[in-house]
C-alpha positions as CSV (number, residue, x, y, z in Angstrom):
1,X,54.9,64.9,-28.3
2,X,51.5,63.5,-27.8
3,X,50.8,60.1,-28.1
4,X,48.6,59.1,-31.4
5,X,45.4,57.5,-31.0
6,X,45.6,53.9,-31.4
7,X,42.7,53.3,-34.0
8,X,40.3,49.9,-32.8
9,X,40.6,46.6,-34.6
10,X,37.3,45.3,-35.3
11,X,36.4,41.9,-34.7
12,X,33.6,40.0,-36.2
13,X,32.1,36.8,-34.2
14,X,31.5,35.8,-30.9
15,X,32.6,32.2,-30.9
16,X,36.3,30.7,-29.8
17,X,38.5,32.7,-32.2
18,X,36.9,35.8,-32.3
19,X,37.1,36.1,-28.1
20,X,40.6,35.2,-28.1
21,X,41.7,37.4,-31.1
22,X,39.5,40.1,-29.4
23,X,41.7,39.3,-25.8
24,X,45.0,39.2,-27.5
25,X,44.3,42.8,-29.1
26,X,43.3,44.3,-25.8
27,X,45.9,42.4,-23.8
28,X,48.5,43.8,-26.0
29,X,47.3,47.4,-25.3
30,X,45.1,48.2,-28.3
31,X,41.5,49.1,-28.5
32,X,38.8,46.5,-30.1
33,X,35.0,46.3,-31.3
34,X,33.7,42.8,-30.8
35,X,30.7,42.1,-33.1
36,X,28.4,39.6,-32.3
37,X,25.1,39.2,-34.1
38,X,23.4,37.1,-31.4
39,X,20.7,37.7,-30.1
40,X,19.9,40.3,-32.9
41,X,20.1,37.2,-35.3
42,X,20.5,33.4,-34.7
43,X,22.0,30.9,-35.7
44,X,20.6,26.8,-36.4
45,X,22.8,25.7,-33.9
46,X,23.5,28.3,-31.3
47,X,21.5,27.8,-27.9
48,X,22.3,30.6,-26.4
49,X,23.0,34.5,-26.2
50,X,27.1,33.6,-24.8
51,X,30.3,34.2,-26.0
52,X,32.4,31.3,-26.7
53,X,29.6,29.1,-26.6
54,X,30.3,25.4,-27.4
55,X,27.7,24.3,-29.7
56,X,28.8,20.5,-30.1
57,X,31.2,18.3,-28.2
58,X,32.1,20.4,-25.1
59,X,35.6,18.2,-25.7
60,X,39.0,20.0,-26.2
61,X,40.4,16.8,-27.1
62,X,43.8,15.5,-25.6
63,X,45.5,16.7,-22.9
64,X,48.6,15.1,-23.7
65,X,51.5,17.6,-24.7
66,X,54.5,15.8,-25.1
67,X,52.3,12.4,-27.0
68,X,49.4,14.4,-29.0
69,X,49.2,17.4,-31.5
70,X,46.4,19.3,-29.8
71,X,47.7,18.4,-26.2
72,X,50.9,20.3,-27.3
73,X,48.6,23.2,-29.2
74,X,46.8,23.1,-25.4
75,X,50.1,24.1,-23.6
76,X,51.3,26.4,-26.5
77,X,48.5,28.4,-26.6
78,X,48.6,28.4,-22.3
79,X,52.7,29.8,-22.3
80,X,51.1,32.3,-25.0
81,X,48.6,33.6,-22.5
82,X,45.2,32.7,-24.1
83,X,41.5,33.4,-23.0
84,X,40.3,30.3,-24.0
85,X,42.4,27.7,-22.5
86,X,43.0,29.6,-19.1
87,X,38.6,29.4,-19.1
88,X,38.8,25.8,-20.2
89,X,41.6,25.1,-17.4
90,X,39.4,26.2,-14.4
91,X,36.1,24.9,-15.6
92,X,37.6,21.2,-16.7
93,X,35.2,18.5,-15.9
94,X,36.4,15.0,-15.9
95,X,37.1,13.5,-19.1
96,X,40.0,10.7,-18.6
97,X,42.7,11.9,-21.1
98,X,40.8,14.6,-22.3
99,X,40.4,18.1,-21.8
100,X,36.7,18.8,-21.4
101,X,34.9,21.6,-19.9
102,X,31.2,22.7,-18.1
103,X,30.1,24.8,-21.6
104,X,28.3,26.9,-19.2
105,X,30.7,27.8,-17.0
106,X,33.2,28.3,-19.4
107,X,31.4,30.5,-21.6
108,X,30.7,32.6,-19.1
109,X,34.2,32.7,-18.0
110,X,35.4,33.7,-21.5
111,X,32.9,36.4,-21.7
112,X,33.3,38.1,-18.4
113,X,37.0,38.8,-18.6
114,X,35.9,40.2,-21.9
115,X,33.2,42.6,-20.8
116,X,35.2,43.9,-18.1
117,X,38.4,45.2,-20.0
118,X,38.7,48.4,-20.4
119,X,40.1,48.5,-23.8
120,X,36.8,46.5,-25.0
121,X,33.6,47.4,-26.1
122,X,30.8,45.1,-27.1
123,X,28.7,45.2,-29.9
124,X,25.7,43.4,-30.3
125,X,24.1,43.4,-34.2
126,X,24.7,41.6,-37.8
127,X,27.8,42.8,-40.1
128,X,25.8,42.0,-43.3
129,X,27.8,42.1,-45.9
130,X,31.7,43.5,-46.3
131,X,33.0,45.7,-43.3
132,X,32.6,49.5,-43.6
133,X,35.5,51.2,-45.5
134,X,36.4,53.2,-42.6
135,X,37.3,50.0,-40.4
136,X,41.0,50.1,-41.0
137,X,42.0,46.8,-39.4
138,X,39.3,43.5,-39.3
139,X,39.6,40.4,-38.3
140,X,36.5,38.2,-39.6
141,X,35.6,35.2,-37.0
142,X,32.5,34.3,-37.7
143,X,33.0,30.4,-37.8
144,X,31.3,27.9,-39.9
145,X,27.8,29.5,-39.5
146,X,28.7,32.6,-41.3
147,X,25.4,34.8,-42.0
148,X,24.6,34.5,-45.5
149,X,24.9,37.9,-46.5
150,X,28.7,38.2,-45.1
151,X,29.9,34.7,-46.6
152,X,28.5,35.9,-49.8
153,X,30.7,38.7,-49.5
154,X,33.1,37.0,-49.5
155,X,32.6,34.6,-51.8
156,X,32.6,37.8,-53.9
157,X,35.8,39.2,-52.8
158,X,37.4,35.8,-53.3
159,X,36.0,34.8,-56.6
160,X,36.0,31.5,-55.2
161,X,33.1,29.0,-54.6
162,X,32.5,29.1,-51.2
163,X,33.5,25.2,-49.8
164,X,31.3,23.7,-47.4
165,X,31.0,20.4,-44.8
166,X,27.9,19.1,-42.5
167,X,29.1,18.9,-38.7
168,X,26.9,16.9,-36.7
169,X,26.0,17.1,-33.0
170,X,26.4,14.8,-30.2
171,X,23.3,14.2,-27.9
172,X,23.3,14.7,-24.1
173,X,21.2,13.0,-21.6
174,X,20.4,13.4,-18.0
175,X,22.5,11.5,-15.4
176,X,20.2,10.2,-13.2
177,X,18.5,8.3,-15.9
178,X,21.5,5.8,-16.6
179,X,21.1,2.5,-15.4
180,X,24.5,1.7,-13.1
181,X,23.3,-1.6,-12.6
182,X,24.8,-2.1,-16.2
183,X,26.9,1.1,-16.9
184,X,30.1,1.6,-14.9
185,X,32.5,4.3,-15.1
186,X,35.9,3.5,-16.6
187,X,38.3,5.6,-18.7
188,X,39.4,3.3,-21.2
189,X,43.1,1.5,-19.7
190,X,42.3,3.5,-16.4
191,X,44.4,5.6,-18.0
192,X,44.1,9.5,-16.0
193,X,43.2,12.7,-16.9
194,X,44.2,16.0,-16.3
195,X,42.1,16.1,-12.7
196,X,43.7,13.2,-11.8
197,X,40.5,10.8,-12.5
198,X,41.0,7.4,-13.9
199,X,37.3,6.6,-14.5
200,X,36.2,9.5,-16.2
201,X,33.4,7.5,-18.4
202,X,30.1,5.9,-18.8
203,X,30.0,2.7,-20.3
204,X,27.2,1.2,-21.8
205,X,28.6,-2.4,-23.0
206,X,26.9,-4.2,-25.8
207,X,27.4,-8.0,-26.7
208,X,27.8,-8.9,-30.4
209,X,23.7,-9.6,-31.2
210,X,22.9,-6.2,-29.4
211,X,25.5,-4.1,-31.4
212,X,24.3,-5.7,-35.0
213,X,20.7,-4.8,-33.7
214,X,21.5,-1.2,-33.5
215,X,23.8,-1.1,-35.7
216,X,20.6,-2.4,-38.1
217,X,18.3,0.2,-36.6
218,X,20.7,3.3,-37.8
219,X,20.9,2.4,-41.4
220,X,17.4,2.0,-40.8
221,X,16.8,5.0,-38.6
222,X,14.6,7.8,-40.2
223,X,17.0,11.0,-41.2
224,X,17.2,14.7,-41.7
225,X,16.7,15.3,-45.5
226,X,19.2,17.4,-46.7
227,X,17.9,20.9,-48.9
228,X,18.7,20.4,-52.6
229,X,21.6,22.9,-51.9
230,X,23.0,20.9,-49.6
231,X,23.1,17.5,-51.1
232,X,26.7,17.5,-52.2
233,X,28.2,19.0,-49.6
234,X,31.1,16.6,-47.9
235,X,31.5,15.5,-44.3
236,X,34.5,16.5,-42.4
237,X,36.0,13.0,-42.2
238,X,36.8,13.8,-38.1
239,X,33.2,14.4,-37.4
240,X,30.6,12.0,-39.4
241,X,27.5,11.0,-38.2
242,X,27.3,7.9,-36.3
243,X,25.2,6.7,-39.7
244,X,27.1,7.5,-42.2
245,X,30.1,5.3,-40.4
246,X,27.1,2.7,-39.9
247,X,26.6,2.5,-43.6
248,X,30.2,2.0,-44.5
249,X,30.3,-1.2,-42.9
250,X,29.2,-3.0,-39.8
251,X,32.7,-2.8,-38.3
252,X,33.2,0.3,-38.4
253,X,31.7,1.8,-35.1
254,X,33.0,-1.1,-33.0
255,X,36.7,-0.2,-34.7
256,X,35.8,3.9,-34.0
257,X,33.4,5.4,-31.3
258,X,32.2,2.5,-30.1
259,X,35.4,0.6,-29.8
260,X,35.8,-1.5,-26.3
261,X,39.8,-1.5,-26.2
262,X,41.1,-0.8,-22.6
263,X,37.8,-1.7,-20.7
264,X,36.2,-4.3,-18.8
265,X,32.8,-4.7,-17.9
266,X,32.3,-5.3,-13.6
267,X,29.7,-7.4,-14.3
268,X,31.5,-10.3,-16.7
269,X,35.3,-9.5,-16.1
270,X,35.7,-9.9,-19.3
271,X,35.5,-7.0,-22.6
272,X,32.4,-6.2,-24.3
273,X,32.0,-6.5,-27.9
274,X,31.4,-2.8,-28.3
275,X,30.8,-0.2,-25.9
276,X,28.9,3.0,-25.8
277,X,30.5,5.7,-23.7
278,X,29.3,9.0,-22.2
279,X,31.6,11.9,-20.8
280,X,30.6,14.4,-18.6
281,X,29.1,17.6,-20.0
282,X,28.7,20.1,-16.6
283,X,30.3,20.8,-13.5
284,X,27.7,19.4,-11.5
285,X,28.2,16.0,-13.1
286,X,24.0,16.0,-13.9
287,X,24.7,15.8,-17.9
288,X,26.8,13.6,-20.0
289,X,27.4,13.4,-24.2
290,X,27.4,10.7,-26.1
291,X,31.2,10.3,-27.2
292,X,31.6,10.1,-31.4
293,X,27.3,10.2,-31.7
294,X,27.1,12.8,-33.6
295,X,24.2,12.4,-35.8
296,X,21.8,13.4,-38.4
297,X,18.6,11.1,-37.4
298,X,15.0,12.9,-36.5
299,X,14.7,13.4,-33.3
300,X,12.1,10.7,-32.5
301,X,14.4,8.1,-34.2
302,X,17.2,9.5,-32.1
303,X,15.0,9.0,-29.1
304,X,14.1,5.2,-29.9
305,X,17.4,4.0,-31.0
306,X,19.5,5.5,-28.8
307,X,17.2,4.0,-25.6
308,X,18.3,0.4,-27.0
309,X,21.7,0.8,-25.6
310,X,21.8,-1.1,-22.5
311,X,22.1,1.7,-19.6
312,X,20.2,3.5,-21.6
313,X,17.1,2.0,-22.0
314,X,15.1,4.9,-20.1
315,X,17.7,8.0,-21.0
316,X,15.9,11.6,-21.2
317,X,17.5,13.9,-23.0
318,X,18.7,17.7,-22.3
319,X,19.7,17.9,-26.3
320,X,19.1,15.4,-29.2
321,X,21.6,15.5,-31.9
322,X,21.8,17.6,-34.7
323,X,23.5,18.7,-38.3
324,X,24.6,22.0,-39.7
325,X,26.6,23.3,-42.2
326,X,29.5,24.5,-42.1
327,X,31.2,26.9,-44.5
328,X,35.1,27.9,-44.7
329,X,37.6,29.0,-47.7
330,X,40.2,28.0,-49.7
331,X,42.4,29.7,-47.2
332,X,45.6,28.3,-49.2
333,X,44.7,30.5,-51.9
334,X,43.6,33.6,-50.9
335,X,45.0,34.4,-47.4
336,X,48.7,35.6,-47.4
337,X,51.1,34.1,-44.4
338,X,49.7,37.0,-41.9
339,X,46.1,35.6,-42.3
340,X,45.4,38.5,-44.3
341,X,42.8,38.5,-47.6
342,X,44.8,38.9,-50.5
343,X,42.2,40.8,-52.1
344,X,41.8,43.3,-49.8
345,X,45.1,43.5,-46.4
346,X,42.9,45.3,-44.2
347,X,40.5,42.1,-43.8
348,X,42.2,38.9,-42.0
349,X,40.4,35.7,-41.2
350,X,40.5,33.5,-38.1
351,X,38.8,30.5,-37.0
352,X,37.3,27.8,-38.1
353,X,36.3,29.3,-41.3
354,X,39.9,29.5,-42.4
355,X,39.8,26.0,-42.5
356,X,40.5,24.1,-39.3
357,X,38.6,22.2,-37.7
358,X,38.1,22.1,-33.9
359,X,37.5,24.6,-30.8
360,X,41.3,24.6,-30.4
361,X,42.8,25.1,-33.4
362,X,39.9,27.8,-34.0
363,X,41.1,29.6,-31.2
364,X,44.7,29.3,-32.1
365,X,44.1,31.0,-35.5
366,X,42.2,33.6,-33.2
367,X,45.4,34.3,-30.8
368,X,47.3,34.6,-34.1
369,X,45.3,36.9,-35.8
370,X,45.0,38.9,-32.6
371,X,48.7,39.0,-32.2
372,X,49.2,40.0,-35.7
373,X,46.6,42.9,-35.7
374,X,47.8,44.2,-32.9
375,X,51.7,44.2,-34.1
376,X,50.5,46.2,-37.0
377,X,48.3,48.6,-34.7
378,X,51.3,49.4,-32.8
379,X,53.9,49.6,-35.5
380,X,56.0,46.1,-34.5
381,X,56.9,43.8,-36.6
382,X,54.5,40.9,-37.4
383,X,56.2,37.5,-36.8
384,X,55.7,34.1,-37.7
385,X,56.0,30.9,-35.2
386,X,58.3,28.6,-36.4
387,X,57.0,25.8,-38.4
388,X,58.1,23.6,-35.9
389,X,55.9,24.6,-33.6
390,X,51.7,23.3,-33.4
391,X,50.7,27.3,-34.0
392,X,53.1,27.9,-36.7
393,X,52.4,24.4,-38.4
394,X,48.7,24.7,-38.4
395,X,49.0,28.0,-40.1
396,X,51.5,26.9,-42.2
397,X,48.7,25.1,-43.5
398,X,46.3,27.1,-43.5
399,X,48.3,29.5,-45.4
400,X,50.6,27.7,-48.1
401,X,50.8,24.3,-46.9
402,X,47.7,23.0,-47.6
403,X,46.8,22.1,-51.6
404,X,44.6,24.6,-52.7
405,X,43.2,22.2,-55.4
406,X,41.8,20.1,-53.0
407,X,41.9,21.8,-49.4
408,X,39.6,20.4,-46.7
409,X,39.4,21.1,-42.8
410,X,42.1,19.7,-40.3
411,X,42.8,19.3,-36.7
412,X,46.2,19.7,-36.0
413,X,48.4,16.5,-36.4
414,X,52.1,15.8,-36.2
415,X,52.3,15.4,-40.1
416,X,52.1,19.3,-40.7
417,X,55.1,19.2,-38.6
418,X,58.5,19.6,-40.5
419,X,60.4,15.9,-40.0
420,X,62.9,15.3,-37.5
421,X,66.3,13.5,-38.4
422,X,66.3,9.8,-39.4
423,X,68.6,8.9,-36.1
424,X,65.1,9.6,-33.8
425,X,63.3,6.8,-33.1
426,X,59.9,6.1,-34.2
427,X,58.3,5.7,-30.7
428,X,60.3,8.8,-29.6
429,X,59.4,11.2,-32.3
430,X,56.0,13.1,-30.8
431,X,57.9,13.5,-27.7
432,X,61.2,14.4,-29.3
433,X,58.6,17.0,-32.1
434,X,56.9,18.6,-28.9
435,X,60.8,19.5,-27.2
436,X,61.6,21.0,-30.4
437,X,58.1,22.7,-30.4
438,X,58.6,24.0,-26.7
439,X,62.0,24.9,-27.3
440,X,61.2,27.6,-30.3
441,X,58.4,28.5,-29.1
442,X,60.4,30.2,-26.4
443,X,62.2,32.3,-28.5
444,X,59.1,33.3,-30.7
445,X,57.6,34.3,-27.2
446,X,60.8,36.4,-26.5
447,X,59.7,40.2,-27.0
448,X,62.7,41.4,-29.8
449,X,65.6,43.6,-28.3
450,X,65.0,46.9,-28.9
451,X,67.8,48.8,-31.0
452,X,70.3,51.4,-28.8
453,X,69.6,54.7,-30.5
């Protein structure tokens, strides 16, 4: 008998999870349509026509696997054969502890391996609105700068309010316009990377009259108004505007971003009262970002505040910071546990949208989504990863865990983890909860015996 026709899943945005959900489909043998609306239509914060393109930090966070959530969601997702952090592995740029990538390079990367399998076909143009009937299977990634037409779509296949937070971005300046007759590089306790490198960053020291003078000049610092629309949408607590820490005491950036812990200026030998650092942005090392400055002042007050950091004092730009909104659901309460809309199975969601927050956990809900779709393509059954794993505790959350009364973003943490027994110690329990995570992630990874006839 003749093989049936395996029907394409459809896949809706361009960014992280869509690319991976789109790879895991056509990895697993069955056919995809990957929409993206760029360059047809833009976005406020896209810069580009790429897929996968990293619109703020270009920071995966952590590299850590056996000491830090999304270090261990890193090397999950890399025994689970993603797009995204195979990219991010060969375009790393130095970043101390960190996992941080050239965006340019690793963009095009993503999109390359995508545009060259055979089992892929790229659409550029908007999905406005809900996906045709016809489209059997649909995984929506469209990330927190949904169009308009499609999120109010959904908003109407829901019947909920659609829930929404500003994400700032970081600026980035030029290289050769640091002073390093007061900057040095130094990652913060020497402490090295995944390259290797144990002075990964800029630092820009400031003593205690300097970092009250700018921390003055940001309260005072002219800002983006927000629309009327917009003026009671929440921060995401991970990401706020260097200001809006500013105004909520003048401790709090040399206790957060600007925190001088583990470094030493060359020049004194001794620690600065708060320091400004920098992490490298490109392969070339020509651009670095501003770590934890995202912000929402005008450009021209971003310009004149930010050159009163010592090392900075003649800084050009290649990007300013910026702000945009993003939107996401109340995945708790209308997704089931296979990232599926309650309201209507042939949809699923993926992304930031569903409610994390970050490039990796977006992608992660991607591979899932992928993984699923294509086990219902091809007539397998769809499972789970344990909850003991980062994958199967973040969408946990996503999916049940979370409080739908008052459901916000998250990056993956070791508290959506289930507990581990009393007798572990306390200083041994990320270590001992990234074991248990390795161990069953194994057998989740383990293709099912197939049954003798």
């Amino acid at each position: 008998m003749a093989e049936s026709k395996i029907e394409p899943v459809h896949v809706i945005g361009g960014g992280l999870a869509g690319s991976e959900a789109a790879w895991q489909l056509a990895r697993h043998g069955v056919p995809v349509v990957l929409h993206e609306m760029r360059p047809v239509r833009r976005t406020d914060a896209h810069v580009t026509d790429s897929l996968a393109e990293l619109v703020c930090s270009n920071s995966f966070r952590s590299d850590d696997a056996m000491g830090n959530a999304v270090g261990l969601l890193h090397e999950e997702m890399r025994r689970a054969d993603s797009l995204i952090m195979a990219a991010a592995d060969r375009h790393k740029v130095p970043a101390g502890g960190a996992l941080a990538v050239d965006r340019d390079g690793f963009a095009a990367a993503v999109q390359v391996v995508l545009e060259e399998h055979p089992l892929l076909t790229l659409e550029r143009g908007e999905i406005a609105g809900l996906p045709p009937a016809e489209w059997q299977s649909v995984i929506i990634a469209t990330g927190p700068l949904t169009s308009p037409d499609l999120a109010a779509a959904l908003k109407s296949l829901t019947g909920e309010d659609s829930l929404a937070f500003f994400d700032a971005i970081a600026p980035i300046v030029y290289k050769e316009t640091i002073d390093f007759d007061i900057a040095w590089f130094q990652s913060r306790y020497d402490k090295a990377g995944p390259g290797g490198d144990t002075a990964a960053y800029v630092n820009c020291p400031l003593d205690r009259d300097q970092y009250y003078a700018f921390i003055d000049a940001l309260i005072a610092g002219e800002k983006t108004e927000f629309k009327e629309w917009e003026a009671d949408t929440p921060y995401f607590e991970g990401c706020l505007p260097i200001e809006v820490m500013a105004e909520r005491g003048r401790e709090t950036l040399a206790f957060g971003p600007m925190k001088p812990v583990g470094l030493t200026d060359p020049r004194t030998g001794h620690r600065p009262y708060a320091v400004v650092q920098l992490r490298q942005d490109n392969a070339l090392g020509t651009l670095y970002n501003l770590v934890g400055f995202q912000t929402k002042l005008r450009y021209g007050a971003q310009k004149d505040i930010f050159r009163t950091i010592p090392g900075l004092e003649k800084a050009e730009f290649a990007r300013l910071g910026g702000l945009h909104r993003n939107t996401f659901i109340n995945s708790p309460r209308v997704l089931d546990p296979q990232l599926r809309f309650k309201a209507d199975p042939r949809l699923r969601l993926a992304g930031q949208i569903t409610g994390v927050e970050g490039y990796v956990e977006s992608a992660a809900i991607g591979l899932l989504a992928g993984r699923f779709a294509a086990a219902e393509r091809l007539g397998d059954s769809i499972r789970r990863p344990p909850e003991t794993t980062a994958l199967g505790a973040l969408l946990a959350h996503i999916t049940g865990g979370g409080d739908s009364a008052t459901f916000q973003p998250m990056n993956v943490n070791f508290g959506l983890f289930p507990p581990l027994p009393d007798k572990v110690r306390k200083n041994e329990r990320k270590s001992a909860m990234a074991r248990r995570a390795f161990d069953d992630l194994a057998g989740w990874l383990k293709p099912e015996p197939v049954a003798a006839e």
